[in-house]
Backbone bond lengths (Angstrom), bond angles and torsions (degrees), N, CA, C in turn:
res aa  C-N    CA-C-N  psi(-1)  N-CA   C-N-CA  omega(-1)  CA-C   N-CA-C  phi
1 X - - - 1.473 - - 1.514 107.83 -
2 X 1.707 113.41 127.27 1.577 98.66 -177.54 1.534 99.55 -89.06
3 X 1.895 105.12 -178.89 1.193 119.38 -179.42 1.800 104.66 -118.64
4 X 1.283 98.99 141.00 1.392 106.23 -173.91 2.084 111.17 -48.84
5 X 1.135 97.55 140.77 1.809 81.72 173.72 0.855 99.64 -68.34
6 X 1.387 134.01 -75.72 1.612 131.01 -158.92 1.791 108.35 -10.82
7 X 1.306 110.11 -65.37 1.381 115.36 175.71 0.909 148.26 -63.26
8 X 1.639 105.89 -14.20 1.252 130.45 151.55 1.716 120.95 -70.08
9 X 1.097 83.01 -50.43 2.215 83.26 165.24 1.416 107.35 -45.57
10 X 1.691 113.19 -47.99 1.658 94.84 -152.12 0.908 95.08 -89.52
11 X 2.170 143.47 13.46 1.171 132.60 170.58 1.492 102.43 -89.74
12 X 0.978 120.71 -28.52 1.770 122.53 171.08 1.225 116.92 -78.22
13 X 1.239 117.25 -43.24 1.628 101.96 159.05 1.290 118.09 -84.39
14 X 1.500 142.44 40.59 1.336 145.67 137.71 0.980 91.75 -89.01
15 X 1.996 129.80 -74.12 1.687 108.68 -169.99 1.708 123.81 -55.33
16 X 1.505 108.69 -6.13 1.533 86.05 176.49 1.183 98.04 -75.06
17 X 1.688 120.65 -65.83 1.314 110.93 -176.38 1.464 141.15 -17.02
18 X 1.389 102.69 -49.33 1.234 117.89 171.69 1.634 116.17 -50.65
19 X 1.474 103.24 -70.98 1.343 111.78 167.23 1.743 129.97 -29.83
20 X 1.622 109.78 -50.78 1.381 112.23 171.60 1.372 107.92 -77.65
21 X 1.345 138.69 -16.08 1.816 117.74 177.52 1.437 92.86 -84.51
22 X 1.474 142.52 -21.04 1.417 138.48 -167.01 1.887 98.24 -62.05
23 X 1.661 89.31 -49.71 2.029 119.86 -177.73 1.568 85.67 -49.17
24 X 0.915 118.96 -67.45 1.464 127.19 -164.82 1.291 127.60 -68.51
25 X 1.448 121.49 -1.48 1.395 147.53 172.61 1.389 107.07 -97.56
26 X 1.452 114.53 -55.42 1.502 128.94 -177.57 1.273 101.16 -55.59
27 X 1.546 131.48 -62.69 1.719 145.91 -162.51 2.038 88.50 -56.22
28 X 1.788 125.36 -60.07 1.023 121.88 -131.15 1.530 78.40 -142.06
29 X 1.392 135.97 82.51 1.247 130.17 161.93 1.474 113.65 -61.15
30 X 1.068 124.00 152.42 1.771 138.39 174.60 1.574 99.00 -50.59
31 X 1.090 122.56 162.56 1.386 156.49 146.71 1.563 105.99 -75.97
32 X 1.670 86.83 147.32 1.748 103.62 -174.69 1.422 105.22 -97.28
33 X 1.293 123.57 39.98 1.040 147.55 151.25 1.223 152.44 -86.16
34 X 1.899 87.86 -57.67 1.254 145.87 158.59 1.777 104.27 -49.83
35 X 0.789 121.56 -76.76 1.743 153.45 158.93 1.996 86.73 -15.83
36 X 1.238 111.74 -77.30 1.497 124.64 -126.97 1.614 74.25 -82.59
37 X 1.609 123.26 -41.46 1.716 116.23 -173.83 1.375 118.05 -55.26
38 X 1.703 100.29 -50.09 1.909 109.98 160.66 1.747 114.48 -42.12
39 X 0.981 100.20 -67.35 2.124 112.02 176.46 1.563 87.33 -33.37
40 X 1.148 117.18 -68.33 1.738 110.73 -138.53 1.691 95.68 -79.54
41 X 1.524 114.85 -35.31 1.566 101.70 179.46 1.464 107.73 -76.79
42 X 1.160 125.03 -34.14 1.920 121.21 162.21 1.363 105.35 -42.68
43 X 1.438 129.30 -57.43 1.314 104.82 -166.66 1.339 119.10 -92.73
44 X 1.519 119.28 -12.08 1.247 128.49 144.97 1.797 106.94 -20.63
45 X 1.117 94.18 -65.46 1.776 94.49 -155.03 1.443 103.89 -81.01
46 X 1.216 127.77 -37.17 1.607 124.10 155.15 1.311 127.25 -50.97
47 X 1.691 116.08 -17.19 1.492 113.26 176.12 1.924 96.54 -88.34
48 X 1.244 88.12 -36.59 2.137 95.89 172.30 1.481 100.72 -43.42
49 X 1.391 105.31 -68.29 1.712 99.07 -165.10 1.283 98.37 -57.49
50 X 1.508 113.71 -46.45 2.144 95.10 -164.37 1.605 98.71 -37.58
51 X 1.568 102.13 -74.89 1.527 110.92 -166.21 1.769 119.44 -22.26
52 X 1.292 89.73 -39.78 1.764 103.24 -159.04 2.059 101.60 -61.93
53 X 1.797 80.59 -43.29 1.866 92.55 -170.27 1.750 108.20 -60.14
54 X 1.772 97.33 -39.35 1.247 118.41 -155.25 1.790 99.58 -62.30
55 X 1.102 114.73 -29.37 1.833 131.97 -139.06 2.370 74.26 -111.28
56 X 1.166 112.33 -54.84 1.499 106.29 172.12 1.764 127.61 -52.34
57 X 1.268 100.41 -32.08 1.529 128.54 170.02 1.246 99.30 -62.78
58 X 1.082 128.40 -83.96 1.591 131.44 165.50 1.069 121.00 -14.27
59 X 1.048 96.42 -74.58 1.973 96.22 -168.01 1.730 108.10 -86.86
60 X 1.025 124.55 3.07 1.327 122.25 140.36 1.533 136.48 -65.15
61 X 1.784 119.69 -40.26 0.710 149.26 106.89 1.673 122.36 29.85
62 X 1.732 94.62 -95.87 1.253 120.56 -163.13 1.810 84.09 -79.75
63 X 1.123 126.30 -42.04 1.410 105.42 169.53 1.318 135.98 -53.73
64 X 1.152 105.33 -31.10 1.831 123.69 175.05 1.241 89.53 -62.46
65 X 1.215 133.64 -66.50 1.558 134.21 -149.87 1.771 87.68 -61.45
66 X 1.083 114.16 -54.30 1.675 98.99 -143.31 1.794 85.82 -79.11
67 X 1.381 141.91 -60.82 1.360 118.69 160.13 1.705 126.43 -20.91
68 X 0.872 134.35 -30.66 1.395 152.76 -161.77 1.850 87.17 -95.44
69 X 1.363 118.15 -65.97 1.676 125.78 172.12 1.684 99.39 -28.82
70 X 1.445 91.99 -70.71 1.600 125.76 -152.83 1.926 96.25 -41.44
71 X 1.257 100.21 -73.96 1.545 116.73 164.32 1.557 123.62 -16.80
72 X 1.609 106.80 -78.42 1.111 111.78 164.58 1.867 131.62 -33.45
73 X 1.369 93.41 -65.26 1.131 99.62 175.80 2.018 129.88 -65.49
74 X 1.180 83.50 -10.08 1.850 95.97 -170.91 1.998 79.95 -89.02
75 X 1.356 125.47 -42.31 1.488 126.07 -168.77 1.403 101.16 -51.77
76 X 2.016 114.68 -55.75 1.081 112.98 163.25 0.898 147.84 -58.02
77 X 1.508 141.61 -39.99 1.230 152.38 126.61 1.821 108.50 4.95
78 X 1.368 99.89 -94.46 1.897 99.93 145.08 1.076 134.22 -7.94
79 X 1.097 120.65 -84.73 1.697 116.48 176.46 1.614 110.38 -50.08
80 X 1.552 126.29 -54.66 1.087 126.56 -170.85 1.466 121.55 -56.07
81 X 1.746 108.56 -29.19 1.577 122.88 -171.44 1.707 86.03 -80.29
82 X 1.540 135.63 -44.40 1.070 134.93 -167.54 1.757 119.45 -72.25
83 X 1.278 84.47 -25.83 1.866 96.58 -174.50 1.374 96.74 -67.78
84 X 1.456 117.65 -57.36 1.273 139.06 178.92 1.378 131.92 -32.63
85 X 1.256 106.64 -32.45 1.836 142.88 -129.64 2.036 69.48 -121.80
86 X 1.212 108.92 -80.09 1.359 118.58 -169.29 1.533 113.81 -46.98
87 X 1.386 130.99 -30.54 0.734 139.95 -135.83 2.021 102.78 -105.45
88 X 2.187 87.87 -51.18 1.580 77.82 146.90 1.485 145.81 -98.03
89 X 1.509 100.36 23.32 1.616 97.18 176.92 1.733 99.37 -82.97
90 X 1.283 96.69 -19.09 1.873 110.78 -171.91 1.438 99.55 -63.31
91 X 1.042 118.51 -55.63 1.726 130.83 160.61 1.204 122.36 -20.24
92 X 1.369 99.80 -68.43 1.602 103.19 -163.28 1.864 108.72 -95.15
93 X 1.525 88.38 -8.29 2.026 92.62 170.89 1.884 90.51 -70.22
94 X 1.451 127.42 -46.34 1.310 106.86 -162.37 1.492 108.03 -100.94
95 X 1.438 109.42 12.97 1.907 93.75 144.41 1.036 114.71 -104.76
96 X 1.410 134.02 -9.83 1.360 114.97 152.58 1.295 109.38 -69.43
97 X 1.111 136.84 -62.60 1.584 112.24 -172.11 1.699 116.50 -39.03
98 X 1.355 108.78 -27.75 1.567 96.56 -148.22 1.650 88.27 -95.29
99 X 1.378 122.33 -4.33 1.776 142.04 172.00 1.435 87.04 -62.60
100 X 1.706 119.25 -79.36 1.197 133.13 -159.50 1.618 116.13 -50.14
101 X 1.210 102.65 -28.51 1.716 123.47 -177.34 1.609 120.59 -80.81
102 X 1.504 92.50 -12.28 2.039 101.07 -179.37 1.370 85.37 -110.54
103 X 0.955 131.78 -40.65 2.146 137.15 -173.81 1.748 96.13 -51.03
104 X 1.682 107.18 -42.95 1.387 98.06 -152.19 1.778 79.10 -88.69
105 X 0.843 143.78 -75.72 1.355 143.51 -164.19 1.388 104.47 -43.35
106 X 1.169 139.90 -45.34 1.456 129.26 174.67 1.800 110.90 -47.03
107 X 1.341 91.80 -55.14 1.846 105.09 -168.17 1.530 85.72 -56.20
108 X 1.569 123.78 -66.54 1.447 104.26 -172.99 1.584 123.82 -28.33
109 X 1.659 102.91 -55.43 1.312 102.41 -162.34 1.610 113.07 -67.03
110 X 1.844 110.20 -32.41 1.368 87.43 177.59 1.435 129.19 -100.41
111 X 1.705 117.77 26.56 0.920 134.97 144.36 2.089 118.83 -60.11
112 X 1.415 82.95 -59.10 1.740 80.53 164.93 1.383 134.72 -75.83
113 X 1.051 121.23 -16.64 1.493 134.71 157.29 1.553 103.51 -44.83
114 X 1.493 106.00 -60.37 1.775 127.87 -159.54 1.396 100.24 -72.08
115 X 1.214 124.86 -16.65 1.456 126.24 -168.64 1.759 111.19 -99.29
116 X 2.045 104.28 -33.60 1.088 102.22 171.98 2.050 127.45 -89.32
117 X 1.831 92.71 -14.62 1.021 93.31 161.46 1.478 131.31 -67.38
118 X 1.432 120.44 -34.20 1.199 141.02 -161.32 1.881 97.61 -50.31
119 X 1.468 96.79 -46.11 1.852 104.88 -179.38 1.753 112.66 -79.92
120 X 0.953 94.84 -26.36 1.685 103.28 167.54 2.031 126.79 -60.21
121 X 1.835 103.93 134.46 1.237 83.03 -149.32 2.030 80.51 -84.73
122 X 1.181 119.12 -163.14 1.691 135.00 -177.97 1.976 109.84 -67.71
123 X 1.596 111.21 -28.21 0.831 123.38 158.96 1.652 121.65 -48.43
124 X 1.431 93.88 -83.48 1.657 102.80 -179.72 1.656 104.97 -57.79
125 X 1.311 140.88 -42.76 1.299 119.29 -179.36 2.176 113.10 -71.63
126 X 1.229 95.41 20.70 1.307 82.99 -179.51 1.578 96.31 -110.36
127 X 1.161 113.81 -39.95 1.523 118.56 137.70 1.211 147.00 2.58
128 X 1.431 88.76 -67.63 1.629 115.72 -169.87 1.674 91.34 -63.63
129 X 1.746 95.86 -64.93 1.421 101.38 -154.80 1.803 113.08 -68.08
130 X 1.671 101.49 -6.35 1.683 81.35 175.25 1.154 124.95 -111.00
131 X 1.695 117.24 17.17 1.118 131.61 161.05 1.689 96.10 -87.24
132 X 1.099 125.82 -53.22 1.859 104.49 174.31 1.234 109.56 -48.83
133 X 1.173 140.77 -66.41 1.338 138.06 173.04 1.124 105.43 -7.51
134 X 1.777 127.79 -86.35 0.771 153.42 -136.08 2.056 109.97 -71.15
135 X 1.489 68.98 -47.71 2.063 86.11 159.78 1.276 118.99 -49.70
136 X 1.554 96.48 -56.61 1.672 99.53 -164.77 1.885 110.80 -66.06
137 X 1.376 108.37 -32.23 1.277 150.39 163.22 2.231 102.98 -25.69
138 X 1.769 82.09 -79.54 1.465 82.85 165.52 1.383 127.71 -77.79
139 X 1.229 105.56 -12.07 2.044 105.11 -177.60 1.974 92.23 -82.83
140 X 1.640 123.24 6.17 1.436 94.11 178.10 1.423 97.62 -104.99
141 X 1.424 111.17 -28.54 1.431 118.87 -166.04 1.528 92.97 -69.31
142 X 1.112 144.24 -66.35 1.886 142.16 149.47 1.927 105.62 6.78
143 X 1.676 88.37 -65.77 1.418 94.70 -170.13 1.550 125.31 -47.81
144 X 1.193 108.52 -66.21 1.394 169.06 170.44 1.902 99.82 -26.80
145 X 1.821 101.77 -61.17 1.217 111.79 -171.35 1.729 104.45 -90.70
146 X 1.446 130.52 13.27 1.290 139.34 -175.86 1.410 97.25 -114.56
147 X 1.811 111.87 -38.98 1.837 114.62 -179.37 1.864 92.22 -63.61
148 X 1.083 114.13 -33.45 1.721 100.92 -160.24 1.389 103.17 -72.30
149 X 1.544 114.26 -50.42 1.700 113.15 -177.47 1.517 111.53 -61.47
150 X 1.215 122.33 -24.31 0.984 123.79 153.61 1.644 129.16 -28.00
151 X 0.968 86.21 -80.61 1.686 120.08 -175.84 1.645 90.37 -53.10
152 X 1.398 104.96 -94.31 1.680 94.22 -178.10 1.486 137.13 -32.34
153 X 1.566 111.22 -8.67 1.190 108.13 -174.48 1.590 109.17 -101.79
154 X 1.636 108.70 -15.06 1.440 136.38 169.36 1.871 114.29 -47.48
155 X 2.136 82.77 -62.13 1.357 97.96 157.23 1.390 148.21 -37.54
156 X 1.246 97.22 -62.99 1.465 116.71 178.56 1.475 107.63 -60.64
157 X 1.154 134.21 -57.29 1.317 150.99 -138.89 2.007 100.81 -96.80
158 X 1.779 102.86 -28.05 1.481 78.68 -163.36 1.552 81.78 -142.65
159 X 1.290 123.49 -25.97 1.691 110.80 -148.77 1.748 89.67 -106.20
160 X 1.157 121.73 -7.40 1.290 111.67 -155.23 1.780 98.76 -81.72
161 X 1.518 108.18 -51.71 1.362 113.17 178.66 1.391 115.93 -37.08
162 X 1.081 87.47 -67.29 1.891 101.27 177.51 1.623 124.30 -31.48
163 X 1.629 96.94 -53.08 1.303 104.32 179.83 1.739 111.19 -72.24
164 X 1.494 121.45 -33.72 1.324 108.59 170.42 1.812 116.25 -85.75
165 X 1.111 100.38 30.51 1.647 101.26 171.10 1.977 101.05 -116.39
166 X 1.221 105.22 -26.12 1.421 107.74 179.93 1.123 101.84 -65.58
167 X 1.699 123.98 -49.21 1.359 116.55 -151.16 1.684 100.99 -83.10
168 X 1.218 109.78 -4.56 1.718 107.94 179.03 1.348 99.20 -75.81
169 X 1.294 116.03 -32.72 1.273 109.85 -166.34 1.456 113.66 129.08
170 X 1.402 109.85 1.81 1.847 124.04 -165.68 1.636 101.05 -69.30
171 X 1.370 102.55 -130.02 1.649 123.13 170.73 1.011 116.42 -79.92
172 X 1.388 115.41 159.82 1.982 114.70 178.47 1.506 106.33 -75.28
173 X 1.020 151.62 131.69 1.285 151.23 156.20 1.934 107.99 -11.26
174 X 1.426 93.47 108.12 1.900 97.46 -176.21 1.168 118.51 95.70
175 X 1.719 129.78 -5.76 1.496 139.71 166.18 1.799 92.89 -66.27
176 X 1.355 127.16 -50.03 1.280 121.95 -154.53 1.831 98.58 -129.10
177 X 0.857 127.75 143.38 1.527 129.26 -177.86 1.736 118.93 -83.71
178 X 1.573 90.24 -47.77 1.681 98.97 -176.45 1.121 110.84 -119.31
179 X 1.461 140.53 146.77 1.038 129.53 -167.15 1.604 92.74 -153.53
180 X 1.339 130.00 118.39 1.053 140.49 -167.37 1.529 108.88 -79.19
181 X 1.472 121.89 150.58 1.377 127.00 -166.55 2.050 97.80 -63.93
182 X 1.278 95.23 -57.40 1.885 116.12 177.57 1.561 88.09 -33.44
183 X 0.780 115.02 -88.23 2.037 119.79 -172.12 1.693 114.23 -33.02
184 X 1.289 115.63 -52.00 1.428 108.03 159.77 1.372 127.58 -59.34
185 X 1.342 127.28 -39.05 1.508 129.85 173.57 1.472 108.56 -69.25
186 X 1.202 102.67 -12.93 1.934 96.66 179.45 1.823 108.72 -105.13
187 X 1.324 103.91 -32.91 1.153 116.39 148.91 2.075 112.55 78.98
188 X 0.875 127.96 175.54 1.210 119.94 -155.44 1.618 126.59 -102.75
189 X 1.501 125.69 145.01 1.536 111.93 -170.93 1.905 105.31 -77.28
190 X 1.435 107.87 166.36 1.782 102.43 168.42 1.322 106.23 -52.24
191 X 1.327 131.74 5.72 1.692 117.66 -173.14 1.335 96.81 -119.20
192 X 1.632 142.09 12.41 1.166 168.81 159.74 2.246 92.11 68.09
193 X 1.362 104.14 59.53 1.357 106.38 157.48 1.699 101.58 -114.41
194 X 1.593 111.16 159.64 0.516 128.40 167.27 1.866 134.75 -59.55
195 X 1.502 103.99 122.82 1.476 92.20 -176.87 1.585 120.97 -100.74
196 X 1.198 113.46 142.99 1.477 115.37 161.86 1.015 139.35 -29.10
197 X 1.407 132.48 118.13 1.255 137.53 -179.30 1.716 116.99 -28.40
198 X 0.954 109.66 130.24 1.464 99.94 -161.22 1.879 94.79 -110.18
199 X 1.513 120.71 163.77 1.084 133.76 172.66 1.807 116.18 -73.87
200 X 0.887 121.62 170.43 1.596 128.88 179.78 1.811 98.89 -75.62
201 X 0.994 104.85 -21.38 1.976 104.39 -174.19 2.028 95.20 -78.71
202 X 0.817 96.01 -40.60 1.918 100.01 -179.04 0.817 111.89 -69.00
203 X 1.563 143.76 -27.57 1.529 130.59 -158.22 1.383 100.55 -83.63
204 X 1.279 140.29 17.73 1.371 118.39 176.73 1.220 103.34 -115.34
205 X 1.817 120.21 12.60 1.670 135.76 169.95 1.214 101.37 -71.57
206 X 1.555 132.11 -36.94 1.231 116.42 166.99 1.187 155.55 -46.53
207 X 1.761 112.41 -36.61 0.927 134.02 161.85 1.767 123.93 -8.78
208 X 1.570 100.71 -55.70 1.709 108.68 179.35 1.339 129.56 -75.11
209 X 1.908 111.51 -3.34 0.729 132.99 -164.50 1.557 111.47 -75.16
210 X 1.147 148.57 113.66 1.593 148.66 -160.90 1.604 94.29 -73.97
211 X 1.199 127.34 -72.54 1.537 147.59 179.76 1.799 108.37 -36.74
212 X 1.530 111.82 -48.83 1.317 123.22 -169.88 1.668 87.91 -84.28
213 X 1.132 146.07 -58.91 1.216 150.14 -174.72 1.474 112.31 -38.09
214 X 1.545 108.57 -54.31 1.566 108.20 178.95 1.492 127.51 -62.07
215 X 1.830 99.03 -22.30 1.293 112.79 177.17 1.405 101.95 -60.37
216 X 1.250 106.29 -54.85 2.008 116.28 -151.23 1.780 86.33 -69.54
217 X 1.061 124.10 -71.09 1.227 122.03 -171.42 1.648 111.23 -42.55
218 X 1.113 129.37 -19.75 2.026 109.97 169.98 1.680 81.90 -118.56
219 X 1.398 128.71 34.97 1.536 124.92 140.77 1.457 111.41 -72.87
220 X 1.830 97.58 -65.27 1.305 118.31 172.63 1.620 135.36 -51.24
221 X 1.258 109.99 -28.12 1.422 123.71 177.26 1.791 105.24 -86.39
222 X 1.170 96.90 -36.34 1.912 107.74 -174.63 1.950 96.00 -61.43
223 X 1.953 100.56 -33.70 1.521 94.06 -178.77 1.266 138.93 -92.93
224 X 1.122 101.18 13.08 1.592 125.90 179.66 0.984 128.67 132.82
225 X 1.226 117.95 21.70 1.704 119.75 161.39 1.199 108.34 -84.96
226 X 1.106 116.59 -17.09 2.219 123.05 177.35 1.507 104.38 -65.58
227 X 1.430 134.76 159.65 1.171 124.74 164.47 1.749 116.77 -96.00
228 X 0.848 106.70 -13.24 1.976 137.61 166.26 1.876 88.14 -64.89
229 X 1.361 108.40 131.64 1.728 102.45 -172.11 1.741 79.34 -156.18
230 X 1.383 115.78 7.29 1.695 97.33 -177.29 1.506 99.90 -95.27
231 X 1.140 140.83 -14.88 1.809 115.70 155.79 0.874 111.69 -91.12
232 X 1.290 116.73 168.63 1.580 132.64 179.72 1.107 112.66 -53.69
233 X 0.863 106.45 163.39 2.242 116.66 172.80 1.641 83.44 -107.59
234 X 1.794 99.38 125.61 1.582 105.29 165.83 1.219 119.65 -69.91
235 X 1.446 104.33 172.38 1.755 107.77 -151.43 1.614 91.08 -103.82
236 X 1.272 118.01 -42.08 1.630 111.39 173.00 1.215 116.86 -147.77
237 X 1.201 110.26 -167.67 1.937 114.48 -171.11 1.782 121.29 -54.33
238 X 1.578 93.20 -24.97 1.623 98.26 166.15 1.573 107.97 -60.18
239 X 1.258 104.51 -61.02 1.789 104.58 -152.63 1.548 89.24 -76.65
240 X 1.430 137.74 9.11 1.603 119.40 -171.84 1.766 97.91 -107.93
241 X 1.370 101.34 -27.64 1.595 101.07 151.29 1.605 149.92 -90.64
242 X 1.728 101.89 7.88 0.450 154.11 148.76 2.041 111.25 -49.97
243 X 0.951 103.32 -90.38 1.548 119.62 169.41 1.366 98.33 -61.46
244 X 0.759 123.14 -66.83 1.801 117.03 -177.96 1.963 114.75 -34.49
245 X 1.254 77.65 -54.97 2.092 72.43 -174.91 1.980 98.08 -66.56
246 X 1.393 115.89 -47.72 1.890 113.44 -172.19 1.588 96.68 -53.38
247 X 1.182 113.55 -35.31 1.630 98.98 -179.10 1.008 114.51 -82.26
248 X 0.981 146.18 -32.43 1.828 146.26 162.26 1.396 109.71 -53.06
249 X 1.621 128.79 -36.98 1.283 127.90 -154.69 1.563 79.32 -91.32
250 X 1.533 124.59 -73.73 1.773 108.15 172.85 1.127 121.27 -9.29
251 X 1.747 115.20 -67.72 1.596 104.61 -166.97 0.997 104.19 -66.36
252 X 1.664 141.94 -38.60 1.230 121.28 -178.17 1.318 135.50 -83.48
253 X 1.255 119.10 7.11 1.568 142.16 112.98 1.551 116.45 -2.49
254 X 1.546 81.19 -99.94 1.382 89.52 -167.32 1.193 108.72 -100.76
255 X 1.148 141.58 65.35 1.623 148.09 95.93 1.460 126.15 -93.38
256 X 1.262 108.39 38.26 1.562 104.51 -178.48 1.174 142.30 18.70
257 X 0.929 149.54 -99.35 1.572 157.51 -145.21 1.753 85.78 -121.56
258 X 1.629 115.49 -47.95 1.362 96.74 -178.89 1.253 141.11 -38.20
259 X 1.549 143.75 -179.15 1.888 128.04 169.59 1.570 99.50 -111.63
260 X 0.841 115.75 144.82 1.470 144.75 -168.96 1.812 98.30 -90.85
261 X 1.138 110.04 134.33 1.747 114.51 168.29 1.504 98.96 -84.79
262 X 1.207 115.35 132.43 1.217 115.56 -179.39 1.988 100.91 -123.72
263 X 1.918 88.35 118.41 1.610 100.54 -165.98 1.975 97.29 -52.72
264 X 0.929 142.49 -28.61 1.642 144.90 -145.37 1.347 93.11 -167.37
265 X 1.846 99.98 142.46 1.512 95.24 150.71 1.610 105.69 -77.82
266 X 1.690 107.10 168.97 1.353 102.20 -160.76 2.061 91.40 -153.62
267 X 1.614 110.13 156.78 1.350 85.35 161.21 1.193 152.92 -103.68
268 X 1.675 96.07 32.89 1.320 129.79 157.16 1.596 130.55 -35.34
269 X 1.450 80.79 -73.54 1.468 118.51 -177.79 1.422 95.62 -72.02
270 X 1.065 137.74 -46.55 1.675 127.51 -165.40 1.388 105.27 -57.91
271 X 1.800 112.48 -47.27 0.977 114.80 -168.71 1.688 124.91 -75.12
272 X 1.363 112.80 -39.77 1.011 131.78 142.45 2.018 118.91 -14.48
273 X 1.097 112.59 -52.47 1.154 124.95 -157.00 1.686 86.52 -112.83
274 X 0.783 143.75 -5.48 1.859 147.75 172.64 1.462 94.77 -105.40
275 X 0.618 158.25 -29.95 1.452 154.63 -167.36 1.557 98.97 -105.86
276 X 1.499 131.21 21.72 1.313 126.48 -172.38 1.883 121.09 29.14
277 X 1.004 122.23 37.49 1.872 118.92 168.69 1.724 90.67 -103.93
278 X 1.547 134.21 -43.49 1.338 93.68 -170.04 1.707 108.70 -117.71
279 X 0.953 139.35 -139.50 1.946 133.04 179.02 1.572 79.11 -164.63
280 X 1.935 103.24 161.27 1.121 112.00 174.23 1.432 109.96 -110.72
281 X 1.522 146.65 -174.40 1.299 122.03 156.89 1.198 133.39 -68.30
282 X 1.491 139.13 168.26 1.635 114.48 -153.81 1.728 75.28 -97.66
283 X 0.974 132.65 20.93 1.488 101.99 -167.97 2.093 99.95 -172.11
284 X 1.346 95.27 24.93 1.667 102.00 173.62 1.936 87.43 -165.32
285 X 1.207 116.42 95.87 1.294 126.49 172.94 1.853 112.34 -67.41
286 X 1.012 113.54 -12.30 1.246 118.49 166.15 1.766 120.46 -113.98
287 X 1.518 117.83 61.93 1.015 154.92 -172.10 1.503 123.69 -170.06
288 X 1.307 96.73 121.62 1.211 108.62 -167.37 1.665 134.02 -137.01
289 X 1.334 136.78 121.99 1.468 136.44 169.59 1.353 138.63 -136.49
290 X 1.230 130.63 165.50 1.046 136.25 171.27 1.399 113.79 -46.46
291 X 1.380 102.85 119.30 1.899 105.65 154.43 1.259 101.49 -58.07
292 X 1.634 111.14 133.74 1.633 147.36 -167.63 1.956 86.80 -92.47
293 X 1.397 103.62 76.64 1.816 94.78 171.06 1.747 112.22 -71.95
294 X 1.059 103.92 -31.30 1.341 98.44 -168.14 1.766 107.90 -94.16
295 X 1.460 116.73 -0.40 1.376 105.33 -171.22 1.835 103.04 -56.07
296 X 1.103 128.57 -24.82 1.760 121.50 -151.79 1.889 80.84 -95.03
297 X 0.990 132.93 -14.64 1.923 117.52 177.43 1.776 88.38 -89.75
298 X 1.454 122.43 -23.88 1.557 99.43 -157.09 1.635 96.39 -80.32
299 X 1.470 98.40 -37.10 1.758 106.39 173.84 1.535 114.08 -49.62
């Protein structure tokens, strides 16, 4: 097979070339200069490429890692939304079952009710039902009188402080948890901090005090200005707020749905009415009642 000339020329004139810079090397060898400038720009450019590969390595690298991050965390993400996911279908499978489990026991019972009434004459089921009544009757008054000791003991123990530190002028009821008896008897600055125990020569600085005044006055009435003398007269500003909120919650008791005149605002009543159990009137702020919870079941 031949080879084109053309290509053959430019292979002979590469070896001449070659040949005369060899001539031309031999006649005029390089300088050891010459030599050492080549060395240093050769390895110049081989330390370039390392760097270049080295710096590509890297950030290939550092990409793997943060894909590799990325991964992980999207796996977790996942599982946690899934654990989660599982966790409330688990939920709501066992209130429905435990739905399905009062449905089926009800229907039993008023299937058996219906089966024992059926033999029953109009007499005895009138019977029946006003002795349940009467049950259910005493299982509220039971209830009812365990919710109250409750409550008062709630009072006494945690809500009462609070409320006679508000009305000094202290914290809002729930800013501070405990509030020591000493701190109420010393009682609070106009910037509602606490003041220093004061000496027996100071306590009659109080006197002008509007806030300290209301205290002493249902001190004084709690001690025998009332005509009611069968509870105790409280011993200090705790137990007088104390009595102060059980008597408000009574009247609003027992006046139902009606509004209550309320002698003072108080921080009884504030709280009362912040905690959504009572409303004030939209249009007599010193009137007051119970939120009607049950009016929308009686409707």
């Amino acid at each position: 097979m031949g080879v084109d000339q053309d290509k053959v020329d430019k292979i002979r004139a590469f070896a001449d070339r070659g040949r005369n810079l060899e001539k031309q090397y031999g006649d005029s060898p390089l300088s050891l200069d010459a030599i050492q400038h080549y060395n240093r720009r050769l390895d110049d450019t081989i330390q370039s490429l390392q760097d270049h590969v080295k710096r590509q390595e890297d950030a290939l690298r550092k990409a793997s890692h943060m894909a590799s991050n990325y991964i992980k965390g999207f796996i977790t993400n996942v599982d946690i939304a899934t654990r989660q996911q599982l966790k409330d279908e688990q939920d709501d499978l066992e209130d429905a079952k435990r739905i399905h489990e009062g449905l089926r026991a009800r229907i039993q019972r008023i299937k058996r009710e219906q089966s024992e009434n059926s033999t029953k004459s109009p007499s005895e089921l009138a019977d029946d039902f006003v002795n349940a009544e009467r049950k259910k009757t005493r299982a509220l008054k039971s209830s009812s009188s365990k919710l109250r000791k409750d409550l008062e003991q709630f009072i006494d123990e945690h809500l009462a402080s609070q409320l006679a530190a508000e009305d000094l002028g202290g914290p809002v009821v729930g800013d501070i948890m405990e509030v020591p008896d000493s701190t109420l008897e010393a009682g609070y600055t106009a910037h509602g901090k606490p003041k220093k125990p004061k000496s027996s020569s100071a306590q009659n600085d109080d006197d002008d005090d509007p806030r300290q005044q209301r205290i002493d006055n249902l001190l004084r009435r709690q001690r025998g200005e009332d005509d009611d003398g069968s509870n105790a007269a409280p011993r200090n500003k705790r137990e007088a707020a104390a009595v102060a909120m059980r008597e408000l919650i009574n009247s609003l008791l027992e006046s139902g749905t009606s509004y209550v005149e309320l002698p003072r605002e108080s921080a009884a009543s504030r709280f009362l009415v912040r905690v959504k159990v009572a409303q004030l009137h939209p249009r007599d702020a010193r009137r007051i009642r119970l939120i009607d919870f049950g009016r929308s079941f009686e409707d």
